[in-house]
C-alpha positions as CSV (number, residue, x, y, z in Angstrom):
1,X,99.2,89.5,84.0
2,X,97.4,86.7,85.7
3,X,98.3,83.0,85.3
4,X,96.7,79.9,86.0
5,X,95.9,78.8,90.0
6,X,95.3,75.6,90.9
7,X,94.5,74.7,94.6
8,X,95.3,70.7,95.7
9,X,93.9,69.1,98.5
10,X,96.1,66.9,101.0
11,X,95.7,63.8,99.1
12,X,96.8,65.7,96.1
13,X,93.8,65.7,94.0
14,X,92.8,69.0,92.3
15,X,89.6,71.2,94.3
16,X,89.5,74.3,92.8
17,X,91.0,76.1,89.5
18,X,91.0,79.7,88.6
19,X,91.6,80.8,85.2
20,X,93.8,84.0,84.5
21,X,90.7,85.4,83.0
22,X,88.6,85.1,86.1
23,X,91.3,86.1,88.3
24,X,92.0,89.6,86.3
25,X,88.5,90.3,86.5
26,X,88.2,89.5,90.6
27,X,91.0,92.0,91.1
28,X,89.7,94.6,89.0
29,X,86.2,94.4,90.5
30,X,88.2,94.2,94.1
31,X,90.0,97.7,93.0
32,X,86.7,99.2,91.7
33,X,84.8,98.6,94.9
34,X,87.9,99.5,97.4
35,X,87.3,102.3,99.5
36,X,89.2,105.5,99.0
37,X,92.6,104.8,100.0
38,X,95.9,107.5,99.5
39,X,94.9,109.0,96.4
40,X,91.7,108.4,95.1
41,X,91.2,110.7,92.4
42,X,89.1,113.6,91.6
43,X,85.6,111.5,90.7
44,X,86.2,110.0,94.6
45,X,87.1,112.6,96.6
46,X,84.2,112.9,99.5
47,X,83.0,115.7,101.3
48,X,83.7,116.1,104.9
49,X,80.7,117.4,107.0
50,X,80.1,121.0,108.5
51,X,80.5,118.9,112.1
52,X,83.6,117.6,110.9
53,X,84.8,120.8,109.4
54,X,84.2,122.9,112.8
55,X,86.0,120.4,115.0
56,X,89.2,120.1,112.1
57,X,88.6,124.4,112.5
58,X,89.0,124.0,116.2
59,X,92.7,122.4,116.1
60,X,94.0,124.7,113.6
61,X,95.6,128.0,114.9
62,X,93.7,131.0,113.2
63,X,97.3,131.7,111.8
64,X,97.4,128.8,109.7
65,X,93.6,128.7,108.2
66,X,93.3,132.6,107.2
């Protein structure tokens, strides 16, 4: 829930208002265009590269990755 923001100059007279309507829709657009962060869900998981792949290979023990 989003509320009413009102930014004041230094002489006290109102330069900018946001309404909780267009501030709910700024952060949901924000969130849709984020990168991936921690978990970002099945439909945004990327693919790493075969380069990539063969140097994360390299610094795992054959133990570990068979």
């Amino acid at each position: 829930m989003f509320h009413e923001v009102r930014i004041f100059n230094a002489k006290g007279k109102l330069k900018q208002r946001f309404s909780a309507k267009e501030l709910s829709r700024r952060y949901w657009k924000r969130i849709s265009e984020q990168e991936l962060g921690l978990n970002p869900g099945p439909s945004k998981a990327r693919k790493i590269s075969s380069e990539m792949r063969r140097k994360l290979d390299a610094l795992i023990p054959e133990a570990i990755s068979h």
